[in-house]
C-alpha positions in Angstrom: 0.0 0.0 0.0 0.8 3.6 -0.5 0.1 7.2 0.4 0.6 10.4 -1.4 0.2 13.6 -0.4 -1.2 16.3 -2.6 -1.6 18.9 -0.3 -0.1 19.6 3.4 -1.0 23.0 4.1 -3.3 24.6 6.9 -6.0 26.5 6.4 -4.5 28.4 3.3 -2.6 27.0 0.5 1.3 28.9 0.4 3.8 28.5 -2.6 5.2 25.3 -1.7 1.9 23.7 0.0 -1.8 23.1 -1.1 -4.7 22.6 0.6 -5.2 19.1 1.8 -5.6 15.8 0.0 -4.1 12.4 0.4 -4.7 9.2 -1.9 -4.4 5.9 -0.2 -3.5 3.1 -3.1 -4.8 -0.1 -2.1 -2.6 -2.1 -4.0 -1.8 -5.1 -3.9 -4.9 -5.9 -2.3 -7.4 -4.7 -5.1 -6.7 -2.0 -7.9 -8.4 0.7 -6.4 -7.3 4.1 -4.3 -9.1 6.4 -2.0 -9.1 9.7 -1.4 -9.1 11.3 1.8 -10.3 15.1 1.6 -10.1 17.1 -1.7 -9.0 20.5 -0.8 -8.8 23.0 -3.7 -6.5 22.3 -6.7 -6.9 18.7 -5.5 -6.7 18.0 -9.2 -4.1 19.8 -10.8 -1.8 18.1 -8.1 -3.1 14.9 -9.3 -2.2 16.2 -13.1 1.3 16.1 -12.0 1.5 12.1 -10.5 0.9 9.3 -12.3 -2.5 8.4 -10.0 -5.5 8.5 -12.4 -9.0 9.4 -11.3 -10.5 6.6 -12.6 -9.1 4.5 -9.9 -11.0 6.5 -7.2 -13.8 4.7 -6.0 -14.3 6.2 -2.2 -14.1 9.9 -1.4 -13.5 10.5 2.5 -14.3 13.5 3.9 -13.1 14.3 7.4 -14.9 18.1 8.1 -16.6 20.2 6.1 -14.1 23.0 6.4 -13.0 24.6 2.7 -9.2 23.7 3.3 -11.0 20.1 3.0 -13.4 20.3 0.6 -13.4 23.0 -2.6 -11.7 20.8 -4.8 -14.1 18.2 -4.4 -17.0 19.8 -7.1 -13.8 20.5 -9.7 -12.2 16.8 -9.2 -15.6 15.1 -9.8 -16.6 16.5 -12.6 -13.0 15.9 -14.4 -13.1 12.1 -13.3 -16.2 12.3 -15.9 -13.5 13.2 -18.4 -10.6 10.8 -17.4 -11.6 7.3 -16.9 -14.3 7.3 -14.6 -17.4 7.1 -17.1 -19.7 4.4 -15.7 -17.7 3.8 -12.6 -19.4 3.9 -9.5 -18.0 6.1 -6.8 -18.7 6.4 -3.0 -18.5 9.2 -1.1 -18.3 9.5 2.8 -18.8 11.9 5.0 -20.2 14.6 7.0 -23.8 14.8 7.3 -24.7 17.7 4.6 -21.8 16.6 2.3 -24.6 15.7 -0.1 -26.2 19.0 -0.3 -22.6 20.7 -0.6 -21.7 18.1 -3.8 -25.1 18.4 -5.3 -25.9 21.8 -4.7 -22.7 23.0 -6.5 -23.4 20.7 -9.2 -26.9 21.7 -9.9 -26.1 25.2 -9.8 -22.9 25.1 -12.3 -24.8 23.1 -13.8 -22.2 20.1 -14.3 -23.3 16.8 -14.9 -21.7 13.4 -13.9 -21.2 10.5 -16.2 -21.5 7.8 -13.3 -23.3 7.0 -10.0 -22.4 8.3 -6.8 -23.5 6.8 -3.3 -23.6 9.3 -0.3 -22.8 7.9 3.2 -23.4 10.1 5.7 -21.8 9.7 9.1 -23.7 11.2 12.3 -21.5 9.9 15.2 -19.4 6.9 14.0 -19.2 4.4 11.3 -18.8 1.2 10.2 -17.8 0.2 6.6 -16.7 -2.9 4.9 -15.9 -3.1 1.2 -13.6 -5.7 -0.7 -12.4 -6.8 2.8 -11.6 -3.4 4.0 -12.4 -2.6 7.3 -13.0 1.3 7.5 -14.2 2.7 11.4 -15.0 6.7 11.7 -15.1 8.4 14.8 -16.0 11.8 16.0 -13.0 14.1 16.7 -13.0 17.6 18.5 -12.6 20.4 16.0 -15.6 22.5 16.7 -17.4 21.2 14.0 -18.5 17.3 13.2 -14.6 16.6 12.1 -13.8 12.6 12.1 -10.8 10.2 11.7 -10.4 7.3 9.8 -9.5 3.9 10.4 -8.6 1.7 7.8 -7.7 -1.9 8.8 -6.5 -4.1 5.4 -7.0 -7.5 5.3 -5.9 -10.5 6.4 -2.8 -11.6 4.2 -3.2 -15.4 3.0 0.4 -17.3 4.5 2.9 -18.8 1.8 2.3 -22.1 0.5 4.5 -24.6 2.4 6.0 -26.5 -0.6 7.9 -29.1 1.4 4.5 -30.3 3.2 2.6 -30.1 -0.3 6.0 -32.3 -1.6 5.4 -34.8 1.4 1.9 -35.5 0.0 3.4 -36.0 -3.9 2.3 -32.9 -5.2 5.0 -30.8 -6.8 5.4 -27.2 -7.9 2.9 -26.7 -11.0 -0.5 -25.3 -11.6 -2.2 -27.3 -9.1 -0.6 -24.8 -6.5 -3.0 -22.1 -7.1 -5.7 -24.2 -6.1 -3.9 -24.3 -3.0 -3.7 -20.6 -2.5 -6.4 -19.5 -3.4 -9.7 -22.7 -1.8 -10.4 -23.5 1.3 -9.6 -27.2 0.1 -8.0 -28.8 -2.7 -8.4 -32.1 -4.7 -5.2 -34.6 -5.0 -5.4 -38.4 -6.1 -8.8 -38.5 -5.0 -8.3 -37.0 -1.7 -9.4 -33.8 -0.1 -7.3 -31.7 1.5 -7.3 -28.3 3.8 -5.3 -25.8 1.9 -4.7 -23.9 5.9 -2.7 -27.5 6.3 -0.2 -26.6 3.7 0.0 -23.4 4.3 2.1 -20.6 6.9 -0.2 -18.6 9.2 -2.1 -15.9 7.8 -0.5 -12.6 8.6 -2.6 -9.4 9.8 -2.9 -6.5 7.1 -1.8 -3.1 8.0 -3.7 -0.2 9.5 -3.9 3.2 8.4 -5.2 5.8 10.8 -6.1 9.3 9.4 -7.1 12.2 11.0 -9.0 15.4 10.5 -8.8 18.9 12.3 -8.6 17.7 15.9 -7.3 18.9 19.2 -6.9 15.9 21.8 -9.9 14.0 22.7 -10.6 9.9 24.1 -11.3 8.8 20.4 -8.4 9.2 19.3 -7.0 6.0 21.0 -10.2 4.2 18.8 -8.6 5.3 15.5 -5.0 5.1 16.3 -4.5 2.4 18.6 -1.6 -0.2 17.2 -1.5 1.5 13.7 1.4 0.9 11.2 1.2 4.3 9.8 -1.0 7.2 11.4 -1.4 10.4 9.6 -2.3 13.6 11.8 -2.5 17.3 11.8 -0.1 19.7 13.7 -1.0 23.2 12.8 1.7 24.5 15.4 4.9 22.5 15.2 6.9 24.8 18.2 6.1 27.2 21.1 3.2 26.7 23.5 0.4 24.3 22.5 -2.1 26.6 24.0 -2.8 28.4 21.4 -3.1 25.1 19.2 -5.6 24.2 21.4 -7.5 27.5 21.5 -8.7 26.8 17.8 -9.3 23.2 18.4 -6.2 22.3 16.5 -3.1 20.0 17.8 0.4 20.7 18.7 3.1 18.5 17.9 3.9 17.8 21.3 0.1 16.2 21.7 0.5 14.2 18.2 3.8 12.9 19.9 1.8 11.8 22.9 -0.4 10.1 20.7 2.0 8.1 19.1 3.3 6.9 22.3 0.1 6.2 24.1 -1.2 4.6 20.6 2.1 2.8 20.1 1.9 3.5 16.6 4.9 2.1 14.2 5.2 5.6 12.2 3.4 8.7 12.4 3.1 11.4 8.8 2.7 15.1 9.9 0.2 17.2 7.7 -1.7 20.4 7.8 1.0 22.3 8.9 0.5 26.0 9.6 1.0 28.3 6.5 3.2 30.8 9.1 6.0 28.3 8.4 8.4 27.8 5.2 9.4 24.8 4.1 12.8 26.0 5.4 11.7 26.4 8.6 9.8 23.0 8.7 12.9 21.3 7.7 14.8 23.1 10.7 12.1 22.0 13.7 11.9 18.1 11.9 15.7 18.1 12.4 16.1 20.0 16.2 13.0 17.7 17.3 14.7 14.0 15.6 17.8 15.5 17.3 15.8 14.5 21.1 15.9 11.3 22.6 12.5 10.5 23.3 11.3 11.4 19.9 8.4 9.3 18.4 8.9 8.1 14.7 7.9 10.5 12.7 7.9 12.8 9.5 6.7 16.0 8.4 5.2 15.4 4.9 5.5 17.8 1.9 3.6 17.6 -1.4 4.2 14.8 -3.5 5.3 12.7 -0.7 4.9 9.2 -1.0 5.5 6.2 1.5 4.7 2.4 1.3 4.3 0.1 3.7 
């Protein structure tokens, strides 16, 4: 799996940093990526990466805050135009992101070439699709604002070729059968693929925030992920004024990370107050201490894998 960043800013887009967006690629498990938020110029970041919209079947939408949103109108009416004609596409949300998406449409008049399904989220949610598990829960940003948990699924264990050898069967077609039933036929005999097989290994788990300053569900969305993403508006000083706005500091991502005992944590929505230069400076004074978390401030474009 991968994510890529196509905006990192706070509240206003600067020179170096849009508005937010991130695409999750669900690779290798289906051929599929999701989008979480679609701030504005959502897709003339995408016109400069080799992600197609086509391949976007689920929208996520944390808050309804423009920073998080005005790009979504723009990026769904191109999709008509670049390889989503007759694709269906989901998008989650927000109660009254409906009315926001239709409203603009109707009055621009725009028209889409493909069905869309609204989901709605009033307090939490619970979502399964292609063996996905996808849990949203109410943050503390003033406003409904919620994070995402995505939980991938359950990676099928290696075939154990020396077992399957014991039995007579060597390497050859037959071995898909293996891999991919619950049982397989050999000689007349009916065997349980999980017999010749290593355990099946948990899929990773992506936690992604929206606007948030600390609150309990937090722990929900976080807890034991392999990659959390998060805002921190403020990156130095005194968190109070983080806080203040319903926003988080660094230093309350960081406790996060500890008390979640996530494996690596990506830094977004970073305050437009600070160049990249600047950025760079605090990322390297803070890896500097000792009882630094993992973590990274991410820039446009950025892309990790896990």
């Amino acid at each position: 799996m991968e994510i890529t960043f196509f905006g990192t800013s706070a509240g206003l887009p600067t020179k170096d940093r849009n508005t937010q967006a991130i695409a999750l690629n669900l690779e290798p498990y289906c051929n599929s990526i999701w989008l979480f938020d679609v701030g504005e110029g959502t897709q003339h970041q995408i016109l400069h990466h080799s992600i197609k919209l086509g391949k976007v079947d689920h929208i996520f939408i944390t808050h309804m805050h423009g920073d998080h949103i005005f790009g979504l109108p723009g990026l769904l009416t191109s999709r008509s135009f670049q390889g989503g004609e007759g694709k269906p596409l989901t998008i989650i949300g927000p109660k009254g992101i409906k009315s926001y998406v239709e409203t603009t449409l109707n009055l621009s008049e725009s028209k889409l070439n493909y069905p869309v399904t609204y989901i709605e989220i009033e307090e939490q949610l619970s979502y399964q699709h292609n063996g996905f598990n996808v849990e949203a829960y109410m943050l503390n940003h003033g406003i409904p604002s919620f994070g995402y948990r995505v939980e991938a699924p359950y990676k099928s264990g290696k075939i154990n070729v020396e077992a399957l050898k014991k039995i007579g069967l060597e390497p050859g077609p037959k071995y898909q059968d293996v891999k991919n039933n619950e049982t397989f036929e050999y000689k007349g005999t009916i065997y349980n693929s999980n017999d010749f097989k290593d355990d099946a290994t948990k899929g990773p788990v992506v936690a992604i925030f929206g606007d948030t300053m600390p609150c309990k569900n937090e722990l929900l969305i976080a807890r034991d992920a392999t990659v959390m993403v998060h805002e921190s508006t403020y990156i130095e000083g005194d968190k109070t004024l983080a806080n203040s706005y319903h926003h988080s500091h660094i230093d309350d991502v960081f406790e996060l990370i500890r008390e979640a005992q996530v494996d690596y944590s990506l830094i977004t929505h970073i305050s437009n107050r600070y160049t990249k230069e600047e950025v760079n400076e605090i990322s390297k004074r803070l890896k500097s201490l000792d009882d630094t978390p993992p973590f990274n401030f991410v820039s446009d474009f950025d892309s990790w894998q896990f």
